[in-house]
C-alpha positions in Angstrom: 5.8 75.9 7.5 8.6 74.1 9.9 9.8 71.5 8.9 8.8 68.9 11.6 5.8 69.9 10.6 5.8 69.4 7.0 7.4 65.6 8.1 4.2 65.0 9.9 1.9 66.2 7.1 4.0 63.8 4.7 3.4 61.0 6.9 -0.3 61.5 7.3 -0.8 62.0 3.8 1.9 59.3 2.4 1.4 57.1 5.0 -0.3 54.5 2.9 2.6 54.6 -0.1 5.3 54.6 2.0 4.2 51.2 3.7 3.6 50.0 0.2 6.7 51.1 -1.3 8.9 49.5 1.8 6.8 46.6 2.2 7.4 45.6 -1.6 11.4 45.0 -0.4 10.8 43.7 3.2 9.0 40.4 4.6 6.3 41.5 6.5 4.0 43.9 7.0 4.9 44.4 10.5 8.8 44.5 9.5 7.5 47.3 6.9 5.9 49.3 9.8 8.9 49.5 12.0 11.2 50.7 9.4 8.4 53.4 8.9 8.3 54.4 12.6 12.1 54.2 13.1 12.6 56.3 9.5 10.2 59.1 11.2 11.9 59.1 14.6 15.0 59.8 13.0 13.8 62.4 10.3 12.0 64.2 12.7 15.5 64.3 14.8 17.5 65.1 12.1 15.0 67.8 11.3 15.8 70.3 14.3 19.5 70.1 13.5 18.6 71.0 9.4 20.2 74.4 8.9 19.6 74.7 5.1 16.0 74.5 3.8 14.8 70.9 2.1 13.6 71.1 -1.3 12.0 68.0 -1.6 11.0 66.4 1.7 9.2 63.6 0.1 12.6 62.5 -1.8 14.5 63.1 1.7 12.1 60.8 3.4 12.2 58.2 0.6 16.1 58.1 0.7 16.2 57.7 4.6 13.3 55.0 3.7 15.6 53.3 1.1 18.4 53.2 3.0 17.3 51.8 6.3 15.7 49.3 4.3 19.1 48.3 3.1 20.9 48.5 7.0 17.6 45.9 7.5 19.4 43.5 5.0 
């Protein structure tokens, strides 16, 4: 399966956890959501220039996650 569409199928399926896991560090929901969207713009742009296959996409996702959530501190 590409990629990009492996990302897509993470965030329908995760969507839920993810908001969870980044609202837990953030101050609003709303706050939680943009990180979300921004993370999956990114990933999904970083994604077509990905020239080595991704193990884990869930723990690539999470770290982008992570760390934007730090740049929003």
């Amino acid at each position: 399966m590409e990629l990009s569409l492996q990302i897509e199928e993470l965030f329908r399926r995760d969507r839920n956890k993810l908001i969870g896991f980044i609202r837990e560090r953030v101050r609003s929901r709303e706050e939680a959501e943009d990180i979300l969207q921004d993370v999956f713009a990114n990933v999904l742009q970083a994604a077509s220039e990905v020239t080595q296959p991704i193990e884990n996409i869930g723990a690539w996702v999470f770290t982008a996650i992570r760390n934007r959530i730090i740049d929003s501190y």
